[in-house]
Each structure stands twice: as structure tokens, then as C-alpha cells.
N, C-alpha and C positions, 0 to 999 in steps of 0.2 A: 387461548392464552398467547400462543404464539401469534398470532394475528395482530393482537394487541400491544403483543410486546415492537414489533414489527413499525408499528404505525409511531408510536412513543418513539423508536429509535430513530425513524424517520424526520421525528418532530424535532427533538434534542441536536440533532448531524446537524443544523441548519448553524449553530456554533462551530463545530464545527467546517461546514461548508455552504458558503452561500450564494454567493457569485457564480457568474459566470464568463470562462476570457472569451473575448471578443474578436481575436484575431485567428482563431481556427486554424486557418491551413497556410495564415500568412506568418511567415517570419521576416519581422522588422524590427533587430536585433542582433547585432552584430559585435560581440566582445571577447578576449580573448579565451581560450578552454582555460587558462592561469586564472584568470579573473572570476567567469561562471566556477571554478570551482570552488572557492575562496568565498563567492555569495551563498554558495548551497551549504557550506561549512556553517558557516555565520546563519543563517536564514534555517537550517537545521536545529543548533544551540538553540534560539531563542522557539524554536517549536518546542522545544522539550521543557524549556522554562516557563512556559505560559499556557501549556495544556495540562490535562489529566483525563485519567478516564473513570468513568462513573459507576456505580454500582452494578452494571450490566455489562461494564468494561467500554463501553461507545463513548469516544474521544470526545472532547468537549475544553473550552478555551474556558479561562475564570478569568471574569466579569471584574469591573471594577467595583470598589464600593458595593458589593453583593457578599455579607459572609454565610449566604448559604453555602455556599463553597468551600468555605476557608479548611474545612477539614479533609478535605478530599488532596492528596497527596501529588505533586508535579512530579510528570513525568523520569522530567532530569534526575529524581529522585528513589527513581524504579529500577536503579541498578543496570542505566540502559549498557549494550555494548556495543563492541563497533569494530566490524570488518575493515580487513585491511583497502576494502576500497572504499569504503567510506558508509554503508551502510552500516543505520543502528537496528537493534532491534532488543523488545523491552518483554518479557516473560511475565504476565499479572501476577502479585502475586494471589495464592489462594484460588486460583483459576485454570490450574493447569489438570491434565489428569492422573488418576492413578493406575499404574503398570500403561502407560498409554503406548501406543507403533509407533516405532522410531519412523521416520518420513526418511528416504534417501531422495539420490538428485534425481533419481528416475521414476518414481512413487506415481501410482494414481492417488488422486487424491480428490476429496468431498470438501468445497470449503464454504462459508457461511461469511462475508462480509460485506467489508466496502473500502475501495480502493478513492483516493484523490488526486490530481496530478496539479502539479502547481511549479509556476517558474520563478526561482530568487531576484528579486529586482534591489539595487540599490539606494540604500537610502540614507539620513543622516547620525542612526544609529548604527547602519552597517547592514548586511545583507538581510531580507527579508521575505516570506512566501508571499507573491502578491495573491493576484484572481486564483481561482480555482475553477476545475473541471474535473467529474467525474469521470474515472477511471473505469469504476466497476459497481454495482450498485447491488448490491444480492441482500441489505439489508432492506431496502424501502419496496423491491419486488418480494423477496421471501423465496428467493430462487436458491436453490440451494450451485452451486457450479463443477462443475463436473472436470477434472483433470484439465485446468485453464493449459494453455500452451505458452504462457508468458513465464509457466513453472518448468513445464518439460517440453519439448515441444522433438515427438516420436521421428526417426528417420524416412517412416513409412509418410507422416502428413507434411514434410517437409521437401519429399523427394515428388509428392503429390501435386505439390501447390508448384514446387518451381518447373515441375513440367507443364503444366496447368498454362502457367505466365508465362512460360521461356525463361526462364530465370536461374541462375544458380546461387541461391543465400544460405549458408548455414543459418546453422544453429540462433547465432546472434541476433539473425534479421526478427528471433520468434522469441525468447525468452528474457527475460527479467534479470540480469545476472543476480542483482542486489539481490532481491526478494527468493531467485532461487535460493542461493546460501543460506540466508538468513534461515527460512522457513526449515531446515535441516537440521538446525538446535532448537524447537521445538518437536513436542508430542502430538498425535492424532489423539482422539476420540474414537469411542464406537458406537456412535450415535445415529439413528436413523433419520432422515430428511424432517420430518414433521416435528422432530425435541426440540425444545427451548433453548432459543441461542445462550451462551454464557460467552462473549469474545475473549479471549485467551490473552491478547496481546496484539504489539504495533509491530509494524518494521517500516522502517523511514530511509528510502533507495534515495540518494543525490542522481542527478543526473547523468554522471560519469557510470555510475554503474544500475543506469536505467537504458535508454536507446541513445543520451549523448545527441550525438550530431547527426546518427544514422539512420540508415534506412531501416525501418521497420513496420513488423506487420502491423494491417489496416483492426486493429481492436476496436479503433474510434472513430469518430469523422474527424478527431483536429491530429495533427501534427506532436508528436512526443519531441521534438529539436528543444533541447535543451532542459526537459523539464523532469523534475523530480515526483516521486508518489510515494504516498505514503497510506499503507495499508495496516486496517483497523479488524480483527477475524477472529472465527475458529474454525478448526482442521475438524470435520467430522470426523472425518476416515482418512485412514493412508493403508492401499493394498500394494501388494509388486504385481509387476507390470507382467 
């Protein structure tokens, strides 16, 4: 069933994600930090107006002139909220758990989804998510992930890697600021690897509070300069460290 479910989700993501950007590791793009953030503002809004998520909680855009959709509820409508840097994040309802583990900022954590990263380009409606690039894909594998490091990212594998490089980077060169916070007003699960995903909820990081301009770790083969993600999941589990 979960295999099933797995391939179905696979199939459905394609609305939401389908492209692919083209310039990888090149940045050819040059605007002010005032401006990119004013696009992701705007290019955020109208995600939340134009999407929802489906009976399985797996994000999904509505269609024109299609009302199989029409009852399926937009986002912007799910009581999104919104960090003071700019991260939103949306709680399904009827999805969440009962007595579920609170997650702190240093939590190991079990999580089930799928991440997207996408840069705001402007347009004559006003800022927009163009191309897309997978971020993290744990629904079309069935991987469950294991304490990612863009959530917590331990002193031990941080002190590891910059001796490793020659390098001295905190914390920021490894973690998600956006998506850490966020993910800290939701609950875990106590769910074992093999149960049937139910996705809990989004969290929608701007760029300013994803990697920005900086240097950060290699998660992908493209480049995170400038670009937002927006992550679709459930928390199996949250243990202390």
C-alpha cells in the first residue's frame, strides 16, 4: 500500500513540480537583496493562492476550468503563519497527531517527504516561482531520512567536515534557518519507516532565510544563491539527541 501510495504521489508532484532549472551551478542574475526579497514575498503570496494539498496532504496547483478541484481548500486559506523572517508555514488540518513529541532545534528527527527549491523571477503580475529543482525527494524513493543536517546540523559533523576541507563554517553553512524554526511548531509521530505517509503539512523558506547569497553545504549538484524551498512532509519521529 505504501508502495502504491508512493508512486500515486509521485505521479500527482508532477503539478506540483515539473521542470527543471537549467543553470545549475551558474548564477546569471544579479539584483538587489531589497528586490529578491520583495519577489519571494510576492512569488510566496501567490503560491499559497494557487495551491492546496490533497487528500494525502501532497501539494498540488488547481487547474483551470477543472472543478474536480474546486472543493479542495487553497492554501492561503489553511491559517498559514509567518516567521519573522519570512518563513510560512501551514499545519493540515485533521493531520496532525495525537499527544504527538514536541521537535526542538536539536531533535533527531525521522522525516517522510519532499522538498522543492525554486528562484522568484519577475514578472507582469509581480513576483513569481519560476523553474523548479528538487531539493529532497523521499516521497518518489520511499526513503524515509534520517536527522537531515539542513534541520540540525551536530558540532561533531561540522567540526568533521571543516577539518576534512580546511574550512571554518558554522552552523549556517549547514542548516535551513527557515525550515529549522518552522518545523519546531509542529508535532512528530511515532511511526515506523514502513506506515503509510499521511503529510502533516508545508513550510515555504524565502530565500533570505534559506542559504541567501551564501556559501552552503553541497546537499545538491546546483547552487541554492538566491533560491527559495518549499517543503511538503511528515515528522515520523522526533527523539533527543
Amino acid at each position: 500500500m505504501k508502495k502504491i501510495f508512493l508512486y500515486t504521489a509521485a505521479i500527482s508532484l508532477l503539478a506540483f513540480s515539473c521542470n527543471r532549472d537549467k543553470d545549475d551551478n551558474t548564477v546569471t542574475e544579479q539584483i538587489s537583496i531589497q528586490e529578491r526579497n520583495q519577489l519571494d514575498n510576492e512569488a510566496m503570496t501567490h503560491f499559497l493562492e494557487t495551491r492546496y494539498m490533497d487528500d494525502n496532504g501532497v501539494i498540488k496547483m488547481f487547474k483551470d476550468n477543472d472543478p474536480s478541484d474546486d472543493h479542495f481548500t487553497k492554501l492561503a486559506d489553511l491559517n498559514p503563519k509567518q516567521l519573522s523572517n519570512g518563513t510560512y508555514y501551514i499545519l493540515r488540518p485533521n493531520a496532525q497527531p495525537n499527544n504527538g513529541t514536541p521537535i526542538h532545534s536539536d531533535s533527531v528527527i525521522r522525516l517522510m517527504g519532499r522538498a522543492v527549491s525554486y528562484k522568484s523571477n519577475k514578472t507582469e503580475k509581480g513576483g513569481r516561482f519560476g523553474e523548479d529543482i528538487i531539493f529532497q525527494s523521499g516521497l518518489e524513493s520511499g526513503e524515509i531520512e534520517v536527522d537531515p543536517k539542513y534541520f540540525f546540523a551536530p558540532k561533531s559533523f561540522i567540526d568533521q567536515y571543516n577539518t576534512t576541507k580546511g574550512k571554518s563554517y558554522d552552523k549556517s553553512f549547514f542548516e535551513i534557518e527557515g525550515f529549522s524554526e518552522a518545523l519546531q511548531h509542529f508535532q512528530a509521530f511515532n511511526k515506523s519507516d514502513d506506515e503509510f505517509p499521511q503529510l502533516q503539512g508545508v513550510i515555504i523558506v524565502p530565500s533570505r532565510a534559506a542559504f541567501a547569497r551564501d556559501a552552503h553545504y553541497p546537499y545538491t549538484t546546483y547552487n541554492m544563491y538566491d533560491r527559495s524551498v518549499v517543503f511538503n512532509f511528515q515528522v515520523y519521529k522526533s527523539q533527543a539527541r
